[in-house]
TILUM-174249 format. One record per residue (C-alpha): residue number from 1; x, y, z. Coordinates in steps of 0.05 Angstrom, whole numbers, always signed. Each point is the difference from the previous one (the first is absolute). Example, Ala and Ser with C-alpha at 12.3 -4.5 7.8 and 13.67 -1.06 7.14 Angstrom:
+-----+--------+--------+--------+
| num |     c1 |     c2 |     c3 |
+-----+--------+--------+--------+
|   1 |   +246 |    -90 |   +156 |
|   2 |    +27 |    +69 |    -13 |
+-----+--------+--------+--------+
//
This chain:
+-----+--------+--------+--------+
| num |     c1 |     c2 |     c3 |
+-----+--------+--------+--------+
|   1 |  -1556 |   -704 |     -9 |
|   2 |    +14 |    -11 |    -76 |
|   3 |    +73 |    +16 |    -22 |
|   4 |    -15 |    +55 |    -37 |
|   5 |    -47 |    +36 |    +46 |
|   6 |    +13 |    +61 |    +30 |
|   7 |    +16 |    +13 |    +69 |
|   8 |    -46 |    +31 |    +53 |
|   9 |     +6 |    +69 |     +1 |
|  10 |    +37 |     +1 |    +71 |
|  11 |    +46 |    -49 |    -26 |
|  12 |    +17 |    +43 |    -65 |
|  13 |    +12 |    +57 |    +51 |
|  14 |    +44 |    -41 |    +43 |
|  15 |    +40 |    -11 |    -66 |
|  16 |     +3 |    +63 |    -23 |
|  17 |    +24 |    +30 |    +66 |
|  18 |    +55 |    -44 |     +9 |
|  19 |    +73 |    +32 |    -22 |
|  20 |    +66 |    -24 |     -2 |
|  21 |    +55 |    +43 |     -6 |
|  22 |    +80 |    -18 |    -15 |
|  23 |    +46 |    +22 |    +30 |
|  24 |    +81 |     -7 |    -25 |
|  25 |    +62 |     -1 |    +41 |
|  26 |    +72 |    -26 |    -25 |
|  27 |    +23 |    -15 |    +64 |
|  28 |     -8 |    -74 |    +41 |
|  29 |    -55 |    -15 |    +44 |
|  30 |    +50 |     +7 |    +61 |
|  31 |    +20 |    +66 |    -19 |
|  32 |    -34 |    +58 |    +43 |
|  33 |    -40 |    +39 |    -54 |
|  34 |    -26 |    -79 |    -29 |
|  35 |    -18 |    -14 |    +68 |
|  36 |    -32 |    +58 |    +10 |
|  37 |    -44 |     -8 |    -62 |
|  38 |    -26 |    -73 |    +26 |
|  39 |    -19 |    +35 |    +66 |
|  40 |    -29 |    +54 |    -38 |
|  41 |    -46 |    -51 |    -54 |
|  42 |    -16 |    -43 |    +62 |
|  43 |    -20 |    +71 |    +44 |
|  44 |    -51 |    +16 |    -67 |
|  45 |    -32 |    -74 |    +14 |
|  46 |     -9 |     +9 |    +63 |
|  47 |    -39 |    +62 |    -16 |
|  48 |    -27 |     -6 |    -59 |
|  49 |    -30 |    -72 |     +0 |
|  50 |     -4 |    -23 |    -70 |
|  51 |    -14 |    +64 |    -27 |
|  52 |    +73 |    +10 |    -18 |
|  53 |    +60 |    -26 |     -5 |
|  54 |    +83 |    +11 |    -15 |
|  55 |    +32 |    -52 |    -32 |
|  56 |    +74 |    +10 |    +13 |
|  57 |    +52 |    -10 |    -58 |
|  58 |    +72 |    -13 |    +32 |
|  59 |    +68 |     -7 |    -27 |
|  60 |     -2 |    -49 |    -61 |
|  61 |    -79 |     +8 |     -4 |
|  62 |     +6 |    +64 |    -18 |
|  63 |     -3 |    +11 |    -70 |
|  64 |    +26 |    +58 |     +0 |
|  65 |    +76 |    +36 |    +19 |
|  66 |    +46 |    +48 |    +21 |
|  67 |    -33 |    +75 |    -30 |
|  68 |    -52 |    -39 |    -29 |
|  69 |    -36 |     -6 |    +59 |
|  70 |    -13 |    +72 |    -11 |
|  71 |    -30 |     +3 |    -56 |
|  72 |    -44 |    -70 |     +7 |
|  73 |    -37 |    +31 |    +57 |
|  74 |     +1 |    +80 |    -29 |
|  75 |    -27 |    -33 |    -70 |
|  76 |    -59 |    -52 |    +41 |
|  77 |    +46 |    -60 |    -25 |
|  78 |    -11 |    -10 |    +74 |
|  79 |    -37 |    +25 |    +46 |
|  80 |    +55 |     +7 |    +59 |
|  81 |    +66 |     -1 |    +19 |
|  82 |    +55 |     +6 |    +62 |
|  83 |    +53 |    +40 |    -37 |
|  84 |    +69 |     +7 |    +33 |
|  85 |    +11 |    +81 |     -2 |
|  86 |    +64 |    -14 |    -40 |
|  87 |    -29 |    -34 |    -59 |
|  88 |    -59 |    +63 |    +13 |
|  89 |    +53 |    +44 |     -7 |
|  90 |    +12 |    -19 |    -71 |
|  91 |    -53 |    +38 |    -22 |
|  92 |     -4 |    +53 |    +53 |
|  93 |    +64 |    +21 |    +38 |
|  94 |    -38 |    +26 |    +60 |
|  95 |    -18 |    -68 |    +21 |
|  96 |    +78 |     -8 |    +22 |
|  97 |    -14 |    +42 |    +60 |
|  98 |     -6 |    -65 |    +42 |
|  99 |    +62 |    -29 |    -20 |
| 100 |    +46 |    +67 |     +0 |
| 101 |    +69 |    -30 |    +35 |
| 102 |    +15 |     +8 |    +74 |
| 103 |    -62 |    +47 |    +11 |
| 104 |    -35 |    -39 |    +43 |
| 105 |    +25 |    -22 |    +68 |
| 106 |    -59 |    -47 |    +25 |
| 107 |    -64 |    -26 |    -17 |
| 108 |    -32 |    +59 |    +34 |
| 109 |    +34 |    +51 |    -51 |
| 110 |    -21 |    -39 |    -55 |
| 111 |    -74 |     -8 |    +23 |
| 112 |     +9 |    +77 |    +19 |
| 113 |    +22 |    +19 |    -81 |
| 114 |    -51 |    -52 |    -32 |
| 115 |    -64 |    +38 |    +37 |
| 116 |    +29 |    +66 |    -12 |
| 117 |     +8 |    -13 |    -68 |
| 118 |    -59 |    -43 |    -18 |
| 119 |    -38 |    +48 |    -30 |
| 120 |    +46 |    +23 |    -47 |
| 121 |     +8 |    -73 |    -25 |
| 122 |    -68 |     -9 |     -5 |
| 123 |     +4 |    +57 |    -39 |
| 124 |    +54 |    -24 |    -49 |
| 125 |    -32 |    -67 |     +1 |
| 126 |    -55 |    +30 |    -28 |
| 127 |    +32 |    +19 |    -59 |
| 128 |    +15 |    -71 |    -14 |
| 129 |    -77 |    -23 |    +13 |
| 130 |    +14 |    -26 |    +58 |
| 131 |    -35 |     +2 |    +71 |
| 132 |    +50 |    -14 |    +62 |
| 133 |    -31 |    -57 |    +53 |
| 134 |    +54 |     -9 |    +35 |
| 135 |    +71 |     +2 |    +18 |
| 136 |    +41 |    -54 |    +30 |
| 137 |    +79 |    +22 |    +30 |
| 138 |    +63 |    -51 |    -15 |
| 139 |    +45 |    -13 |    +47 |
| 140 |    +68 |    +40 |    -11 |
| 141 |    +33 |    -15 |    -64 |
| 142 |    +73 |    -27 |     +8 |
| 143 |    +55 |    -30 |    -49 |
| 144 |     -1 |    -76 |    -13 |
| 145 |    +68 |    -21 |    -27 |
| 146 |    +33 |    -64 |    -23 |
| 147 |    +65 |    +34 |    +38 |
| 148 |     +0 |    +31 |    +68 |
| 149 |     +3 |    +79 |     -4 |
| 150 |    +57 |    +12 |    +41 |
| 151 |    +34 |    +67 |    -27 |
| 152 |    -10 |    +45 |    -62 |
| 153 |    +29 |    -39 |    -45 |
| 154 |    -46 |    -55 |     +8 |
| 155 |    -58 |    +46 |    -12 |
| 156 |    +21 |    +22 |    -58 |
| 157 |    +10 |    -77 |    -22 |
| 158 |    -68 |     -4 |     +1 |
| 159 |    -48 |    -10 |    -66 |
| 160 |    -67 |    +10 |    +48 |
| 161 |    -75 |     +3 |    -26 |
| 162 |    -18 |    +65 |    +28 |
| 163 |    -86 |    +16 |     -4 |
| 164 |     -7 |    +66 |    -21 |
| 165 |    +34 |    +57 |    -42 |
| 166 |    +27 |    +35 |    +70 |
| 167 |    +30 |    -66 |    +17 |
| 168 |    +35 |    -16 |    -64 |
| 169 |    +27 |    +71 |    +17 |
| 170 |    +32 |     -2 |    +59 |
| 171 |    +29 |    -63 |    -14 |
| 172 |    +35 |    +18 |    -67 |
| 173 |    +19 |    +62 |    +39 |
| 174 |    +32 |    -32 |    +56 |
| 175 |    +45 |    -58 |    -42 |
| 176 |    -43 |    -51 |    -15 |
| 177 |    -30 |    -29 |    -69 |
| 178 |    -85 |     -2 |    +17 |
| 179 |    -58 |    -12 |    -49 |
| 180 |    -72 |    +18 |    +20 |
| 181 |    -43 |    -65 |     -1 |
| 182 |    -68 |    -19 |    +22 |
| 183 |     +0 |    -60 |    +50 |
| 184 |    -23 |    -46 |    -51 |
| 185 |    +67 |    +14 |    -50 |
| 186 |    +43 |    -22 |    +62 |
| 187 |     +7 |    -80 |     +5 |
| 188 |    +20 |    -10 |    -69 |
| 189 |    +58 |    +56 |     +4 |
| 190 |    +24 |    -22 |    +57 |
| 191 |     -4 |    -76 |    -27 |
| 192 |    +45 |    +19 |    -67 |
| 193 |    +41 |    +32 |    +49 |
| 194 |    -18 |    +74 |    -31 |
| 195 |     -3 |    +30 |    +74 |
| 196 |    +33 |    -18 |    +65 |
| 197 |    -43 |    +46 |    +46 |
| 198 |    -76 |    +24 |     +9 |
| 199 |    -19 |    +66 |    +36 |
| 200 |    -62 |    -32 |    +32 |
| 201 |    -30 |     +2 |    +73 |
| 202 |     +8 |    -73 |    +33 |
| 203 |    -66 |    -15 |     -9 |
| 204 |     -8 |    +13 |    -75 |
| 205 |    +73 |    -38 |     -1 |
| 206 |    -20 |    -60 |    +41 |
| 207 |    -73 |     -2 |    -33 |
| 208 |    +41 |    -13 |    -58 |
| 209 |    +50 |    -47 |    +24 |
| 210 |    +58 |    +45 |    -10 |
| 211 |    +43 |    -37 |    +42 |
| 212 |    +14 |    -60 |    -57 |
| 213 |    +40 |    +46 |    -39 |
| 214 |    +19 |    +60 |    +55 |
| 215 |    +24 |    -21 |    +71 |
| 216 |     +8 |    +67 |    +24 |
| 217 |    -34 |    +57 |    +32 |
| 218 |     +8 |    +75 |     +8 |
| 219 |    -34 |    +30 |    +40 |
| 220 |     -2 |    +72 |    -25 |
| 221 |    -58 |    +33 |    +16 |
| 222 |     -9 |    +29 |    -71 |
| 223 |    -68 |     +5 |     +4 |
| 224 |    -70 |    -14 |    +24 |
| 225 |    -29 |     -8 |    -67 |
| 226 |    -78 |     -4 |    -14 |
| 227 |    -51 |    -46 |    -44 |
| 228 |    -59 |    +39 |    -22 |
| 229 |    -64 |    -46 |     +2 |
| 230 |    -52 |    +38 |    -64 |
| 231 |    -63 |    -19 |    -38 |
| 232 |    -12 |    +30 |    -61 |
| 233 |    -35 |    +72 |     +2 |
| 234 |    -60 |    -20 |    -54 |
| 235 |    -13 |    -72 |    +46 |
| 236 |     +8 |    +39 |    +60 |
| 237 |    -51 |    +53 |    -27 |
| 238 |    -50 |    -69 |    -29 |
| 239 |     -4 |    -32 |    +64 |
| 240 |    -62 |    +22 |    +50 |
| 241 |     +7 |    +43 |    +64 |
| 242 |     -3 |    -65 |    +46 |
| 243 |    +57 |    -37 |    -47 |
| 244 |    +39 |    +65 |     +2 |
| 245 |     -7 |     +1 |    +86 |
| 246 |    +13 |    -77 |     +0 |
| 247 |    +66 |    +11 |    -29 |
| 248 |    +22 |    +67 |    +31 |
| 249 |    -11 |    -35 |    +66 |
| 250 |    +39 |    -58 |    -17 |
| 251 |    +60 |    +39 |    -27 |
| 252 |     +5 |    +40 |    +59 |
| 253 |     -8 |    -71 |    +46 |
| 254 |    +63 |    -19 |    -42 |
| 255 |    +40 |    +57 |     +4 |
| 256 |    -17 |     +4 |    +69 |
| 257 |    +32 |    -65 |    +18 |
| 258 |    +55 |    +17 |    -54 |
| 259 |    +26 |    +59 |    +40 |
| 260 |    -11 |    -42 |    +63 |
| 261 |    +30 |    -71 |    -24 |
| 262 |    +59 |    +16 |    -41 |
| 263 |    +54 |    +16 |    +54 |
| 264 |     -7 |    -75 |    +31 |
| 265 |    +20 |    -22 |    -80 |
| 266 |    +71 |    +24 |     +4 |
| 267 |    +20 |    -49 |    +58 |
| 268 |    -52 |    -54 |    -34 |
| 269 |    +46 |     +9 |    -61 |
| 270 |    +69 |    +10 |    +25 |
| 271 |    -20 |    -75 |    +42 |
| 272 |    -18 |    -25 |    -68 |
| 273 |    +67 |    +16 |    -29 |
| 274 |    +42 |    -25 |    +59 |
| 275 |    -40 |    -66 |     -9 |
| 276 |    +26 |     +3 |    -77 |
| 277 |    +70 |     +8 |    +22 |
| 278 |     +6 |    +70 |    -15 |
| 279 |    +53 |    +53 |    +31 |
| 280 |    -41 |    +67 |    +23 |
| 281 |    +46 |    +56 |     +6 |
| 282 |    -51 |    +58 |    +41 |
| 283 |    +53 |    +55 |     +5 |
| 284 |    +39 |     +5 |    -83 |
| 285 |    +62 |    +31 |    +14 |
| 286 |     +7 |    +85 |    +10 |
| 287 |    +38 |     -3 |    -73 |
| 288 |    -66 |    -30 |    -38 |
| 289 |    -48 |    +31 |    +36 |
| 290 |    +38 |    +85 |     -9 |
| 291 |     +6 |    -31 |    -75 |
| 292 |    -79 |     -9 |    -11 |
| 293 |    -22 |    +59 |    +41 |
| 294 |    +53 |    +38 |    -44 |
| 295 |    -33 |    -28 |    -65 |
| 296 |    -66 |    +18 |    +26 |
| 297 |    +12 |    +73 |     -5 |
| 298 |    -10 |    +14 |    -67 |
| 299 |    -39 |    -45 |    -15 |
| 300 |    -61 |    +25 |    +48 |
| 301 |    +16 |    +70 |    -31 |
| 302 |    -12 |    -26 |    -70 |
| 303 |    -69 |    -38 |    +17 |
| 304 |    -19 |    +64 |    +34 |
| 305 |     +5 |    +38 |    -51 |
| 306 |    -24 |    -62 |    -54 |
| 307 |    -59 |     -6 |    +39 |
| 308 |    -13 |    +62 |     +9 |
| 309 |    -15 |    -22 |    +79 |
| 310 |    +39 |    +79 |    +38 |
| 311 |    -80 |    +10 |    +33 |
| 312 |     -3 |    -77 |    +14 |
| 313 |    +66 |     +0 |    +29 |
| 314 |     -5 |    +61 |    +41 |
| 315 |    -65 |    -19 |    +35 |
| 316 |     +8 |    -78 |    +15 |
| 317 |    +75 |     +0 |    +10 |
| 318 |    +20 |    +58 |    +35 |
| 319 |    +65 |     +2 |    -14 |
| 320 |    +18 |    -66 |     +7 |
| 321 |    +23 |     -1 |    -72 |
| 322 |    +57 |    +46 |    +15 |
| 323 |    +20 |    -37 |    +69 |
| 324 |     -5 |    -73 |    -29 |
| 325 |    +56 |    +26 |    -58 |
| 326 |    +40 |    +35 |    +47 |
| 327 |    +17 |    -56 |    +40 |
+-----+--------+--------+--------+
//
């Protein structure tokens, strides 16, 4: 065939049907929500053939930080994106329903509030031209810290990277100097020696390598944050019916073994940081812990009322709000 000749017409379609789609995360391959996305791209090959692909953009590959992850994949920069609910949260409020503090009790609560709220996110993700996938749970979030936490005082020692606005909060509330950062702005603050503590789950911690700078670990069970895995809605609306059924049934494969996988990471990472010499402290002292639940009374009034969440609230959380700040 000459160079310049054109291709069979059922090689031309074969080109033309083949897709690739990126897809963003800020977070290391060995976190949860990264590994998630290389089982979800590899679930689409497996079903899709060469028809379409996701090319997966991790950590330093991704081009693009912090809020503007946002606004890369609302504005087509790119076409997807696993977006941490704090950095979400930026732009909408509501999205910090995952991460309130001390709501959650277990992995079954959180899986509980994230289907009985879905489709109001999917509704308020909407808004930002986006269309939800998936949704991938963290482990609980707990305090890294260059110092053991052993009373109030040395919580409110702390200058901690905290992930969303609630977070900063409650921190600020209870003592402590805290600054809301994505993942990515963390290694160089704690490297010029800006911060001597990360909120973080152990995973998103030890994905990171935490342990270089922090060599201790709180575990306060502040949270069971969520990552939010969405394609843009204009993409989403592009691709055909069989593209569109491909990748539904992969995201729910992935958040299937999300929901299913993520309790065996918490040992998997507190082994991880015992092999890197750190000191796990599972049960904070009475003092921190009545400190933080304190803090986190006001501050879960004011994003109730911020995000404008009382019907939310009152249907997924039945009450827990009230019980979680009382104690």
């Amino acid at each position: 065939m000459a160079l310049n000749a054109p291709l069979p017409v059922a090689a031309q379609q074969a080109v033309q049907t083949q897709q690739t789609l990126h897809l963003i995360n800020e977070y290391p391959a060995t976190s949860v929500t990264a590994a998630a996305d290389l089982q979800f791209a590899a679930t689409v090959k497996q079903l899709a053939g060469d028809t379409l692909a996701i090319e997966t953009e991790q950590e330093a590959n991704n081009p693009f930080k912090g809020n503007a992850q946002v606004s890369a994949v609302s504005e087509r920069k790119v076409e997807m994106a696993t977006l941490f609910a704090g950095i979400v949260g930026a732009s909408d409020p509501f999205f910090l329903l995952s991460s309130l503090p001390f709501t959650v009790n277990s992995f079954d609560d959180a899986k509980g509030l994230a289907n009985c709220a879905q489709p109001a996110v999917e509704q308020h993700l909407d808004q930002l031209n986006l269309h939800l996938l998936y949704v991938t749970p963290w482990p609980p979030s707990g305090i890294w810290s260059a110092k053991p936490l052993t009373d109030l005082a040395s919580l409110q020692a702390l200058q901690i990277r905290t992930y969303d606005d609630n977070s900063r909060g409650v921190f600020e509330l209870a003592g402590a100097h805290s600054v809301n950062l994505p993942f990515s702005a963390v290694p160089p603050k704690l490297a010029a020696g800006e911060l001597n503590a990360v909120l973080s789950s152990g995973d998103g911690g030890a994905g990171n390598h935490l342990w270089d700078h922090l060599g201790n670990f709180s575990a306060i069970n502040y949270s069971i944050p969520l990552s939010y895995t969405v394609i843009n809605r204009d993409v989403w609306q592009q691709l055909s019916p069989q593209q569109q059924a491909t990748l539904t049934e992969a995201a729910k494969r992935t958040a299937d073994a999300s929901w299913s996988n993520v309790k065996d990471r918490i040992e998997a990472n507190y082994a991880r940081m015992r092999e890197h010499k750190m000191t796990l402290n599972l049960a904070p002292a009475a003092t921190i812990q009545d400190s933080l639940h304190n803090a986190a009374r006001s501050q879960l009034a004011a994003w109730q009322q911020k995000a404008n969440a009382a019907d939310i609230v009152g249907v997924c959380l039945k009450g827990k709000l009230s019980a979680s700040a009382a104690q």
